[in-house]
N, C-alpha and C positions, 0 to 999 in steps of 0.2 A: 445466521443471516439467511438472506432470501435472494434469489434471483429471477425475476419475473419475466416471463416472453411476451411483449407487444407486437401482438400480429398488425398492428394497422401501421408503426413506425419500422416494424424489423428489428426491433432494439432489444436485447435483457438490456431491463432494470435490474440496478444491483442494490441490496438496504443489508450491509452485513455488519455486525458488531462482534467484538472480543471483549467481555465481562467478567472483570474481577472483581470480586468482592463488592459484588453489588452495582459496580461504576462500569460505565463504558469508558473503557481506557484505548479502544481503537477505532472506530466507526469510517467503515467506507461506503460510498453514496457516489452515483452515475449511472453511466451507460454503457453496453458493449456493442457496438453497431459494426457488425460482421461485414455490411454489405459497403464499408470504406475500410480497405484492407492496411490501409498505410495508417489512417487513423482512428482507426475503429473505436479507441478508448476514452471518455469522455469522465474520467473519477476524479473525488475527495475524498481524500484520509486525513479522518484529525483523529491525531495522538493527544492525549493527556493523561498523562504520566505511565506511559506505556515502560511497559518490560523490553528493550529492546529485542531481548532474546526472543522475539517472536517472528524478528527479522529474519532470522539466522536461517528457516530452509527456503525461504526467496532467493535467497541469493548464498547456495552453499558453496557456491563455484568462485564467487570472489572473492567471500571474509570470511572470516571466522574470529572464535575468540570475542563476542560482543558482548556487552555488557553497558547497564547504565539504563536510566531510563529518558525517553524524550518527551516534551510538548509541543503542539503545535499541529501545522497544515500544509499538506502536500497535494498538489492538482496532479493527475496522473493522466499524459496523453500518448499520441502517437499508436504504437499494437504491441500488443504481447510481446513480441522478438524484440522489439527496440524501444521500448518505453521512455518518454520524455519526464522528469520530474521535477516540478520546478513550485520552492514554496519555503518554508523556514522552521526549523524546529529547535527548540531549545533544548540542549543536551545536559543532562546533569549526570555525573561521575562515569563519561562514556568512556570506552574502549572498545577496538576492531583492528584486526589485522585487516591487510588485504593480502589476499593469497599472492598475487603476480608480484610482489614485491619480496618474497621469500627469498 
């Protein structure tokens, strides 16, 4: 994937993909606009038939144990520290712990 700087908006562009076996099975597309700190994040991620185990160092600190794979699309806003996610993915043969519930 690529991350592109627009000096004239302030913005990375983002165009990144995970490639398996020929297929784009994760594709994220948006913007990261640094100079709106609470919202900075303006992305889509579409899953199709992703590993979820690609999740698993996002977020090592709440789950573990993932498994399964998902379809679908996720808007990703808000900033890096507090990320908003809001969107539907279809789960087939998933599994995750959440850590805080141990």
């Amino acid at each position: 994937g690529q991350g592109t700087w627009d000096p004239a908006t302030q913005r990375l562009n983002v165009d990144a993909k995970v490639n398996r076996d020929n297929a784009d099975v994760l594709t994220l597309r948006g913007t990261y606009d640094p100079q709106r700190p609470e919202q900075s994040l303006d992305l889509k991620a579409q899953f199709t038939n992703t590993d979820l185990r690609v999740l698993q160092p996002l977020a090592k600190e709440l789950i573990s144990d993932i498994s399964g794979s998902a379809s679908g699309t996720v808007a990703i806003k808000g900033s890096p520290a507090s990320p908003l996610l809001n969107g539907a993915l279809d789960v087939r043969r998933g599994r995750v712990t959440f850590d805080y519930l141990k």
